[in-house]
C-alpha positions in Angstrom: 28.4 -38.6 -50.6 25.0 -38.2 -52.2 25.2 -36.4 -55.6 23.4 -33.0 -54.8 25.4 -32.8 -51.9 28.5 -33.1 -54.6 27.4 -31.2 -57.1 26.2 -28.2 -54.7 29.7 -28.0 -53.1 31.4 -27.9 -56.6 28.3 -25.4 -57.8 29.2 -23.0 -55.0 32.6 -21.9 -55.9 30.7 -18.9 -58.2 28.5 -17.8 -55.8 31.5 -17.8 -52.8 33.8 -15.7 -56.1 31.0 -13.2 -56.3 29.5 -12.9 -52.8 32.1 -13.0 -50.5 34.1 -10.1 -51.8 30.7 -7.3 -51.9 31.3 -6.1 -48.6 34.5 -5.5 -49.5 34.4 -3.4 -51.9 34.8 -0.3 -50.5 38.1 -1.7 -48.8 38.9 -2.7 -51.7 38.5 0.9 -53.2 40.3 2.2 -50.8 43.3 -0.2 -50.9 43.7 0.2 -54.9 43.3 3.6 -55.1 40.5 4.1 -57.1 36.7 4.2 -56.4 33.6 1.4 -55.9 32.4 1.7 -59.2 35.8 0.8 -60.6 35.8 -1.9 -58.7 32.0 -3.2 -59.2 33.7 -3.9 -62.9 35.0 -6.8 -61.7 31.9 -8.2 -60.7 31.3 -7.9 -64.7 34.6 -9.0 -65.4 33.5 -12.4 -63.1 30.6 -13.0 -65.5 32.5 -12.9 -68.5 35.3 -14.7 -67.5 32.6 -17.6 -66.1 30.9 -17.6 -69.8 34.3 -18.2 -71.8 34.8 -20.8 -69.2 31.2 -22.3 -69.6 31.5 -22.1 -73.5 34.7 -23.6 -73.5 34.1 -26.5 -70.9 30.4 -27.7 -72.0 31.7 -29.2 -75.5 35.1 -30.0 -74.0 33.1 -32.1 -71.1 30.6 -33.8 -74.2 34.1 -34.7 -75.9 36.4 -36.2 -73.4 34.4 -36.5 -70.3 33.0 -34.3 -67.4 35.4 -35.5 -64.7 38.9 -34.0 -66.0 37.6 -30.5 -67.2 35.9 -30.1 -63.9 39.2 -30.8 -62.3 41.0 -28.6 -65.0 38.9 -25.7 -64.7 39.1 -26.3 -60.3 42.9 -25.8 -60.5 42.6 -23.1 -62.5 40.5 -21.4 -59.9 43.1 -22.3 -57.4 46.1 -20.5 -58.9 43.8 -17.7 -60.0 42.8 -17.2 -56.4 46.3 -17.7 -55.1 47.0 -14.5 -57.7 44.3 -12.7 -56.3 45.7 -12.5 -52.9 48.7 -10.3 -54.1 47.1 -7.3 -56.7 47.7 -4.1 -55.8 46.5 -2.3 -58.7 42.2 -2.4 -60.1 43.9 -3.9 -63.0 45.3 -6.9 -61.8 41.9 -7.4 -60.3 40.1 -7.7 -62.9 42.6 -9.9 -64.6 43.0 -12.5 -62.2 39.1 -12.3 -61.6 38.4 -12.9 -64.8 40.8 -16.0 -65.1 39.5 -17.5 -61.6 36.0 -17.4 -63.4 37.5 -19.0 -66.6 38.2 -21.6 -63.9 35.3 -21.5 -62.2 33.2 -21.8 -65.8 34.9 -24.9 -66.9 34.0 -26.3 -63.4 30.8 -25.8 -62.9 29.3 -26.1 -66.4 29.1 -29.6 -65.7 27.0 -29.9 -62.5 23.7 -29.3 -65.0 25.4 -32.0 -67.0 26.5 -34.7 -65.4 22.6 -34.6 -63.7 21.3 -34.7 -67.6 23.5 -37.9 -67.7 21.8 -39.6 -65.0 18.2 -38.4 -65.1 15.0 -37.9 -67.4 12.3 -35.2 -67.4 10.9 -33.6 -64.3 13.5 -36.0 -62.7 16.3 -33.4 -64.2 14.2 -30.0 -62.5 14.2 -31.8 -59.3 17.4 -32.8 -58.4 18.6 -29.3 -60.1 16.0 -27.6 -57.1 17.9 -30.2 -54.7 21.3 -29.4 -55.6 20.2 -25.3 -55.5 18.9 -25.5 -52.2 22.0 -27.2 -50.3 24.2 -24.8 -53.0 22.6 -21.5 -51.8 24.1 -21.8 -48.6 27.0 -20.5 -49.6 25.4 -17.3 -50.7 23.8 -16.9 -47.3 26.5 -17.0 -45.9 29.6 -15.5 -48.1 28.2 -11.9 -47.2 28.6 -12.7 -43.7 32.0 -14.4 -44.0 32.8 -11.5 -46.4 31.7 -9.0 -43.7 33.6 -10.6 -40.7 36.6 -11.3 -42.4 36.5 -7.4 -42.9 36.3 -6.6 -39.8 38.8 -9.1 -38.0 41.6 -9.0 -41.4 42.0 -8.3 -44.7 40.0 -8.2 -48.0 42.8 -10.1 -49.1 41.9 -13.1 -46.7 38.8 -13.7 -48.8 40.9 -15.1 -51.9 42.6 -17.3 -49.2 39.3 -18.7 -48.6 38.6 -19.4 -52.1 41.7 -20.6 -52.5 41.6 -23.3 -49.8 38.1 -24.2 -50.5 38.8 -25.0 -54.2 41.5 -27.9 -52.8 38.9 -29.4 -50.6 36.3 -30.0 -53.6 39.2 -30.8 -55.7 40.3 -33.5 -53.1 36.5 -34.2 -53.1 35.8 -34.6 -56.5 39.0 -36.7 -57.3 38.2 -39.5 -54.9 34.3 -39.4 -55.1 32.7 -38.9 -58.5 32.7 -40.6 -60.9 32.3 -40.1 -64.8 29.1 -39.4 -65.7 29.9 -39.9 -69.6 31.4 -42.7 -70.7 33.2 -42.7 -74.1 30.3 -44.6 -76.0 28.3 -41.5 -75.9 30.9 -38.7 -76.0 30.3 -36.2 -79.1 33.3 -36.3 -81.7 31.6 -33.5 -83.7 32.7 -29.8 -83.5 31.5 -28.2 -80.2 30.4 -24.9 -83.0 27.9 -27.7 -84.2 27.0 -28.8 -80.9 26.2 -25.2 -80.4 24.3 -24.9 -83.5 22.0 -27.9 -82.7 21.1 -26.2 -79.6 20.7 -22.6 -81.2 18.8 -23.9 -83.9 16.2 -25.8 -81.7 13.1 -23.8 -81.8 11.2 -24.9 -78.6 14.4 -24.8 -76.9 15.8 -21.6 -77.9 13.3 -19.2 -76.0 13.9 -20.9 -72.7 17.4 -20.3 -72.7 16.8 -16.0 -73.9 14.1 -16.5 -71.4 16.6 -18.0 -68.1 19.2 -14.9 -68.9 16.7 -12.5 -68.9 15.8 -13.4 -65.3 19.6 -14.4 -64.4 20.1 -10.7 -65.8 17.3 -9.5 -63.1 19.6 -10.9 -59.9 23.0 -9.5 -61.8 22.0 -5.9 -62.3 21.1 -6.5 -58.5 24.3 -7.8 -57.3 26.4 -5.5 -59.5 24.1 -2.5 -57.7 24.0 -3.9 -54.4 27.5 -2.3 -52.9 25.8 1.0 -53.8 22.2 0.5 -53.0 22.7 -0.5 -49.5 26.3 0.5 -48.3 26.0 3.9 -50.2 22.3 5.1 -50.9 20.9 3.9 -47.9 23.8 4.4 -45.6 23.9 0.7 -44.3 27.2 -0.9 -42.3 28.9 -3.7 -44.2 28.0 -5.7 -41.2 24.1 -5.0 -42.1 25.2 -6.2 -46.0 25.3 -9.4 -45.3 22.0 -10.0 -44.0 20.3 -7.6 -46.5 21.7 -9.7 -49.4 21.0 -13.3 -47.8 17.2 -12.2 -47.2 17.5 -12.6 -51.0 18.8 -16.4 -50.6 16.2 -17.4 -48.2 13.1 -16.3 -50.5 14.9 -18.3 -53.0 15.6 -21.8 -50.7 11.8 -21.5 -50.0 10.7 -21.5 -53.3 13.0 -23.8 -54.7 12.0 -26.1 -51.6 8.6 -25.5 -53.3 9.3 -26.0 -56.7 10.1 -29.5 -55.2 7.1 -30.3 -53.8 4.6 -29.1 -56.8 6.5 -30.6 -59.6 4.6 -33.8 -60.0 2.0 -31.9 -59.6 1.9 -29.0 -62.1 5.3 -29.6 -64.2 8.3 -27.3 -64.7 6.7 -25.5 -67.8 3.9 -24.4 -65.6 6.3 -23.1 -62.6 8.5 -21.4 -64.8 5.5 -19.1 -65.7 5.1 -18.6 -62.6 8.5 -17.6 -61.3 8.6 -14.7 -64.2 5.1 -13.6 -63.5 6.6 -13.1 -59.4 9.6 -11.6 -60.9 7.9 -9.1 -63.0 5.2 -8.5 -60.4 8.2 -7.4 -58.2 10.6 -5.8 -60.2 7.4 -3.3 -61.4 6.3 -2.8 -57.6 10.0 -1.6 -57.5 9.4 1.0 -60.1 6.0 2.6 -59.2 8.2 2.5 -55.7 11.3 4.7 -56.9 8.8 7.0 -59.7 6.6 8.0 -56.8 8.9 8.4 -54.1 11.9 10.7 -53.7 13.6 8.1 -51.5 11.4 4.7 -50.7 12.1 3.3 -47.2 14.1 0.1 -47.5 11.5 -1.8 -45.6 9.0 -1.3 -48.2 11.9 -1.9 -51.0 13.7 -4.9 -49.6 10.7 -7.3 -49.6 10.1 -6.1 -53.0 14.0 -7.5 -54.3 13.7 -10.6 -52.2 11.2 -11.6 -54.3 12.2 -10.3 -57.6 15.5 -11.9 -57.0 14.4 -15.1 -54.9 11.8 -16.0 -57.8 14.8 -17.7 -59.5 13.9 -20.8 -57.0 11.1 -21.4 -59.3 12.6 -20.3 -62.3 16.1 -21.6 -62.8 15.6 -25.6 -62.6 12.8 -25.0 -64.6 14.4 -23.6 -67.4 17.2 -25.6 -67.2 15.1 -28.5 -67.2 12.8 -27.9 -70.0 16.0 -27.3 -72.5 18.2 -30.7 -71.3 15.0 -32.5 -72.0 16.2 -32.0 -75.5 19.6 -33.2 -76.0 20.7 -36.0 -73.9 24.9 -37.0 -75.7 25.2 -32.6 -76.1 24.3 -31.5 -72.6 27.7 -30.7 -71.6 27.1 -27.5 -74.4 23.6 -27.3 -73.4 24.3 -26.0 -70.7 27.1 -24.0 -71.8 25.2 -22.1 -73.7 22.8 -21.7 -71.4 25.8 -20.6 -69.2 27.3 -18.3 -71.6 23.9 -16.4 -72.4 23.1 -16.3 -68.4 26.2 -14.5 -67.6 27.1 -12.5 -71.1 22.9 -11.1 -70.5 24.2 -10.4 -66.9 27.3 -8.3 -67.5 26.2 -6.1 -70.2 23.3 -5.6 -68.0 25.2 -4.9 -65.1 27.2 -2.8 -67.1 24.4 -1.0 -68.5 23.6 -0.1 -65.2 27.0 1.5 -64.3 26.4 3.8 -67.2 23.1 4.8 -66.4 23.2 5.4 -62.7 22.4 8.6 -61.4 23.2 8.2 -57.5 19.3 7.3 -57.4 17.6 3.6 -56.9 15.7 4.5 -60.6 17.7 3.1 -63.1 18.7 0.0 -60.9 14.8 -0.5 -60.7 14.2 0.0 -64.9 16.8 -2.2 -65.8 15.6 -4.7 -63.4 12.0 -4.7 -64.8 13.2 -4.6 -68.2 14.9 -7.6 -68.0 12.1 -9.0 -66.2 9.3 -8.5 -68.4 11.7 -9.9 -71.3 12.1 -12.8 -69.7 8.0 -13.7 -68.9 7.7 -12.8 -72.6 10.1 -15.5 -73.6 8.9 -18.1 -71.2 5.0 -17.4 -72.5 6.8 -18.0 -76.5 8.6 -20.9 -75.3 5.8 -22.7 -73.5 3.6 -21.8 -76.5 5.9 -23.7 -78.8 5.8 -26.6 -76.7 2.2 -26.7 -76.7 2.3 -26.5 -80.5 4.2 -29.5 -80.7 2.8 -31.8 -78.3 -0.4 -31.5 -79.8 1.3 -31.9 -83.7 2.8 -34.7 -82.5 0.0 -36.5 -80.8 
């Protein structure tokens, strides 16, 4: 099996957790007695869950090898799933959610990882942008899974998904990859010093504020989605699905892109780009809401494709420029990068459940916030680096 293909289908069990359950929700609600906004918490609850899983498996991974924590963290995910099927209150919910991203954390942390073991420079961005194109299929289509399991079951069947598809890639990853770091290069220093070495690294540092700030863009998104299209604009759950994977297909295309113009302009130079789209958007989105009483969708949904698919050019990137740093650490690399991704997400998220006002405004704000903070970081970062490469040369 070719390694994106692996990775992808290991990468995908996040994106399936958080997905496949939005149109849901309301179900959901309904079933636990308690309302959507309750149960949007849980789509926080996810994020935090998947960085205490990311911070814990990234120096675990660069101490005793990726294989075994991805298969720790993939049972994990298994059993929490399993759980998941039988709550019957909000908090069980967002217990067993956040333990099936603790799971899900230790699991995936390593995809990032194990393609810093293998490959150098722009080499690392591009098979990131390969493994994110086949991975986004499942978000294209969990909304739609999510949506017709709805309709023909349960919300309860969803979690039997998940749960079945985490013993395929566990059978998967058992019998077809192999370790990435052997013991010759494995860290024996305290994973709080790993961490350090990657805090403390100046040209690095700014690129990993810089990739939660736009992960934070997408989040506040997802956690406002349920209530943006299923509520505000009075849209079906079977029109969800298709809403959210316009989202998915802006980013495939531009990560298919990001391919193609890497040798030619370089991941530092994308990356600029992708924040200038996303900021571009996310303030089109606010001169939208400011003006308007009540924007059309069709002039609103083109506008969060965009703001949201600009990660195709922005996460490899980002991910890319940092690992170019730290080769025997990349296991905490990317947990860090993980960690601040998701932690930035949730607070965000959560930031917006106590701002909304039943309007698309505050959605919109936090959105561009986030954005702008992000192209700042990205335009501090890349001005580091060109600091140093000419000190150096």
């Amino acid at each position: 099996m070719p390694l994106p293909l692996l990775l992808a289908l290991l990468t995908a069990i996040a994106p399936l957790a958080i997905d496949m359950y939005l149109p849901a929700m309301a179900a959901m609600a309904a079933d636990l007695n308690t309302d959507i906004h309750h149960v949007e918490l849980s789509v926080s609850a996810f994020l935090v869950g998947y960085a205490v899983g990311q911070l814990t498996g990234g120096p675990l991974s660069d101490r005793f090898g990726r294989r075994p924590i991805i298969l720790l963290g993939l049972v994990l995910y298994f059993i929490a799933s399993v759980m998941l099927i039988q709550v019957d209150q909000l908090d069980g919910l967002l217990l067993w959610r956040a333990i099936q991203a603790i799971g899900g954390g230790l699991a995936t942390v390593n995809s990032p990882a194990v393609v810093r073991d293998r490959f150098q420079g722009d080499d690392i961005a591009r098979t990131l942008s390969m493994v994110a194109m086949i991975m986004m299929v499942a978000p294209l289509l969990a909304p739609a899974l999510g949506a017709v399991i709805i309709h023909f079951g349960d919300w309860r069947d969803i979690f039997v998904i998940l749960a079945g598809y985490s013993l395929v890639v566990i059978a998967i990853v058992m019998f077809v990859l192999d370790e990435s770091h052997p013991p010759e290069r494995r860290s024996r220093q305290s994973p709080w010093r790993n961490y350090w070495q990657v805090i403390s690294h100046t040209e690095a540092r700014p690129y990993i504020v810089a990739l939660a700030f736009a992960f934070s863009t997408m989040f506040v998104f997802i956690t406002a989605a349920p209530f943006l299209y299923l509520e505000y604009y009075q849209r079906p759950p079977s029109q969800f699905a298709w809403l959210f994977g316009a989202n998915i297909i802006v980013m495939m295309s531009l990560n298919r892109l990001n391919v193609r113009l890497l040798p030619r302009f370089g991941s530092k130079h994308l990356l600029q780009v992708g924040t200038l789209l996303q900021l571009a958007a996310t303030v089109s989105l606010v001169v939208l809401t400011q003006t308007m009483e009540k924007p059309s969708l069709w002039l609103v949904l083109p506008l969060i494709m965009l703001s949201v698919g600009a990660i195709g050019l922005i996460a490899a990137n980002a991910i890319s420029s940092v690992l170019q740093h730290f080769h025997t650490i990349s296991g905490s690399a990317t947990a860090l990068i993980g960690v601040t991704e998701f932690l930035a997400g949730a607070l965000l998220g959560w930031f917006w459940t106590q701002v909304h006002d039943f309007s698309a405004r505050p959605m919109m704000l936090v959105m561009m916030f986030s954005a702008a903070m992000g192209c700042l970081c990205v335009w501090i970062a890349n001005q580091r680096s060109q600091r140093s490469t000419h000190a150096t040369s």
